[in-house]
N, C-alpha and C positions, 0 to 999 in steps of 0.2 A: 654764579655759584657762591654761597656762604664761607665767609673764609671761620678758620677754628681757630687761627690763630694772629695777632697782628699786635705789632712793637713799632711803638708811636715815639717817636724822639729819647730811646734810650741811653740815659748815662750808668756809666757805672766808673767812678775816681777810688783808689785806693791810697789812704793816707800813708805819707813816707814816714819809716820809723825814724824818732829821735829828730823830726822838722816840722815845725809849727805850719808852715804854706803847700811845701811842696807833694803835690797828688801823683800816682800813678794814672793817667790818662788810659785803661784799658778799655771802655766800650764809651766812644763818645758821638751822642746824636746819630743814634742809627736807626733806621726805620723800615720795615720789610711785612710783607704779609704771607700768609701761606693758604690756600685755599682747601678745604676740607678735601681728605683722599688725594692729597700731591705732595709732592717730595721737594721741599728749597733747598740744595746743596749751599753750602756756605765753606768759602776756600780762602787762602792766605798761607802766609810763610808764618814758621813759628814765632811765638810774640804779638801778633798780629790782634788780638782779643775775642778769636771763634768760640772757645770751649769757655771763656767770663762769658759772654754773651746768652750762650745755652743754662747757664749755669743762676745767670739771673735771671731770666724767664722763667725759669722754673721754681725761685727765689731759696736756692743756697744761698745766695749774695744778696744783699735787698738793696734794688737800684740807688742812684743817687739823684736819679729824677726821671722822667718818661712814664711813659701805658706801657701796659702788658693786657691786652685784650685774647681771655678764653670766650668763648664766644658771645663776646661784645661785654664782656664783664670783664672791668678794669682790675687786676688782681697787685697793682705792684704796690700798695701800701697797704695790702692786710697782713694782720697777724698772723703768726703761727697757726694762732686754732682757727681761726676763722680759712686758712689754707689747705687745713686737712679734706674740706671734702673738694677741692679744685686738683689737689694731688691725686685722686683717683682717674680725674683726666687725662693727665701728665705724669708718666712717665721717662724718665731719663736710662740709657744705655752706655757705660762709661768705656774710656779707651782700654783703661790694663784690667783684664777680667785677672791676672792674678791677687790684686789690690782691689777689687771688685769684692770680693767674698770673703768672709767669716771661715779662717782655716779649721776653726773648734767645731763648724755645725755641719750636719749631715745635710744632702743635698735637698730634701724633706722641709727640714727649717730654713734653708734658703729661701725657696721659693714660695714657701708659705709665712714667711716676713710680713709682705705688705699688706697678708689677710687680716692677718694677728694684727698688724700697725693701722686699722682701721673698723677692726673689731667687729670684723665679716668670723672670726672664726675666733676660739680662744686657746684653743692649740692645734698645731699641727697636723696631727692623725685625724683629724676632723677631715680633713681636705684630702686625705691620701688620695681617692680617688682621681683628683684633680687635678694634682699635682702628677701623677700616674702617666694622664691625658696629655697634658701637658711637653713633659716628659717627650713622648712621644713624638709629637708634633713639631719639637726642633731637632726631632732624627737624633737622641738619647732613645736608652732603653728603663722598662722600671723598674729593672735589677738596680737601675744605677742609684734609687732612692735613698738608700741608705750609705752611701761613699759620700768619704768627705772629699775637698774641693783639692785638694794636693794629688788625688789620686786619678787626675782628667790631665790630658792633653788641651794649651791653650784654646784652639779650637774649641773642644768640648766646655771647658770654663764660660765662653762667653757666648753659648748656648743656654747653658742655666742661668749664664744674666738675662738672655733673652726672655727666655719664662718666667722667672721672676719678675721682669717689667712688665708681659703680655697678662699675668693673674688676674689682672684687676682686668682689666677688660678697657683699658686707655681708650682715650679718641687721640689724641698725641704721643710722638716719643722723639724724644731728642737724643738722637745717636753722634755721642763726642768720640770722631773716630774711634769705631767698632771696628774698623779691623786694621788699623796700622800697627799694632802690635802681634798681630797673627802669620805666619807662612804666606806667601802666595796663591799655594795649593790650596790652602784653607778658604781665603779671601771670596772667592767666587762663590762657594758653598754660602757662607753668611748672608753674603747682600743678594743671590738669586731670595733665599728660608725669607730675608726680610722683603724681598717685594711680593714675594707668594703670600705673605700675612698681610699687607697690603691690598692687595686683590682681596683676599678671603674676606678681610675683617673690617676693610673701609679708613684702614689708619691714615695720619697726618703724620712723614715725618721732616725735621731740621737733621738734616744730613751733615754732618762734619767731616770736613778732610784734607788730607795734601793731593792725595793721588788724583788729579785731574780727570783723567781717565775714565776714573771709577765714576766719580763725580758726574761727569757724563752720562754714565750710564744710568744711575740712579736717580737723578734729579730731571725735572720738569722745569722747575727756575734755579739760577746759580746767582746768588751775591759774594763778591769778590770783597776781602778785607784787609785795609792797610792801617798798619798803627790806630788802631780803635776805631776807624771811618771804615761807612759802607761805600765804594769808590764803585762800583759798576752793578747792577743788575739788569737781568732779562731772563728770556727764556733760553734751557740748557743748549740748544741746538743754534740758536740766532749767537750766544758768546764764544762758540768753538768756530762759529761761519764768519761772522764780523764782530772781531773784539774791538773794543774802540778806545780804553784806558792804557797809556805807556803800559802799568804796572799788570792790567793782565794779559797786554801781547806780551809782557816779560815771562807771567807764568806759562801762560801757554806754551812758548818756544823750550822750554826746560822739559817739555813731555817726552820721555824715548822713543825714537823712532827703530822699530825691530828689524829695518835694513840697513848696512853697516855703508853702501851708497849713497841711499837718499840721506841718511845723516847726517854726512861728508858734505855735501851738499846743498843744506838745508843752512840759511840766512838765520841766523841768529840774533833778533835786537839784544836779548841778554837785560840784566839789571847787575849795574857794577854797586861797589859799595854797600854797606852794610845800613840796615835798618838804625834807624832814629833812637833816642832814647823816647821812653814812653811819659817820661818824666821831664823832659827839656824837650817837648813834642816844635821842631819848626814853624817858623811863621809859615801864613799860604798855606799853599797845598802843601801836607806833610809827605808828600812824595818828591817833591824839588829834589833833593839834594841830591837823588840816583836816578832823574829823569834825562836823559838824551834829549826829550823836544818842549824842554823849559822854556816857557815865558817870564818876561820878566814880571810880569804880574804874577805868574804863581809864587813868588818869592815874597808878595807882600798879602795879593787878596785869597783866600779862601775859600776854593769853588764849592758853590751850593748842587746837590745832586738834583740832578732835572733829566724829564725825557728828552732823549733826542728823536728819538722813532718809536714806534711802535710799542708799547711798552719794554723800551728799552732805554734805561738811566744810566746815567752816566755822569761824575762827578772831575770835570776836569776842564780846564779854559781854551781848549782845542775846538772847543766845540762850543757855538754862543746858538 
């Protein structure tokens, strides 16, 4: 199958204010593909460089070296304008739908933004119909066309983000945790609407998240991220069955278990100690310092991510 999407040795360094040398290390040499109509969850603790990584794909940020391949076209050194017709591909889905939306514009202008921002339309009421449809389609009604964004429940907020990114008719959308900021209640509603548009529509999405769980549930492949490195990838069901990186049996054992016995229980490797700075990033593997089954080589060499099995990578000296 053709993949839609692939990130070939991505950097992204962010210069320190008021220092000639010193970079924020947030997305460094990372590499993943995603195949047309499948979902890559990509997980990590805060800090970790998820939401820079989506964010330079998409090119808010404009790397600082690496491909960004939209289907097979290298996007990560064009311009702005030369961008504009790759942005009808790609779409993004951001975490806080209340910082998400325009409190001044009716829900009308929202969603007809990205028609107007590529001059499918020159105003609004052109689209009413569509937006209407729309509307509709993430379970709003078209009364709600004309309310502005203050007057929805979270939930409802990141519903009109959803339509708003769906107008243009994307092959991709990169959702930076879409509902870590929502209810529990809510959560399930979201990502069932986002895989039913999935099915319906054939989309490609980069899944971002904490909640493992979910991640599970949604993703087909999971990449695991530590301090700007991709440190494990496979398939979602092969890294919940045999994790094989210290750092994500650490994530994994952190997942609630809803019996207050098996909890009790239940072996904990744990990850002690607090993440690295991103700027004084460790020699070796930048996970040493809160690894339990350190090498003394992790401390000097720098594992290169390699298959161990089956398309399953893994970036750590446990494993030769």
């Amino acid at each position: 199958m053709k993949n839609a999407l692939e990130v070939k040795k991505l950097v992204k360094y962010f210069p320190v204010k008021n220092s000639k040398n010193q970079v924020v290390h947030a997305v460094d040499n990372v590499s993943f593909s995603i195949q047309k109509g499948k979902t890559l969850g990509l997980v990590g603790e805060s800090g970790c460089g998820k939401s820079t990584c989506a964010r330079t794909i998409i090119r808010i940020h404009k790397p600082t070296s690496g491909e960004i391949l939209i289907d097979g076209e290298n996007i990560a050194n064009k311009s702005q304008k030369e961008l504009q017709s790759i942005r009808r591909k790609m779409q993004m889905i951001f975490q806080d739908p209340y910082a998400s939306l325009n409190g001044r514009m009716i829900v009308r202008d929202l969603i007809a933004e990205p028609l107007i921002a590529h001059n499918i339309i020159r105003r609004s009421s052109e689209a009413q119909d569509l937006i209407e449809e729309m509307l509709e389609r993430v379970g709003l009604q078209k009364e709600h066309i004309n309310r502005y964004a203050h007057e929805f429940s979270g939930g409802q907020r990141q519903r009109i983000c959803i339509a708003r990114a769906l107008i243009l008719k994307p092959d991709i959308i990169l959702c930076d945790e879409p509902i870590s900021a929502l209810d529990v209640s809510i959560q399930a509603q979201i990502v069932n609407m986002l895989k039913q548009f999935q099915n319906d529509l054939g989309l490609t999405y980069l899944f971002i998240a904490h909640d493992l769980s979910m991640v599970r549930y949604v993703s087909d492949d999971v990449g695991v991220m530590y301090l700007g490195k991709l440190v494990e990838l496979c398939e979602a069901v092969e890294i919940y069955r045999k994790p094989l990186h210290p750092y994500t049996k650490g994530l994994l054992s952190s997942i609630p278990i809803p019996s207050p016995k098996l909890a009790r229980e239940k072996v904990h490797p744990g990850i002690t100690g607090d993440i690295a700075s991103p700027i004084n990033v460790p020699t070796g593997c930048r996970f040493h310092t809160r690894c339990k089954e350190k090498l003394k080589v992790c401390e000097e060499i720098e594992p290169e991510i390699k298959e161990i099995s089956d398309n399953h990578y893994v970036a750590c000296h446990l494993y030769k």
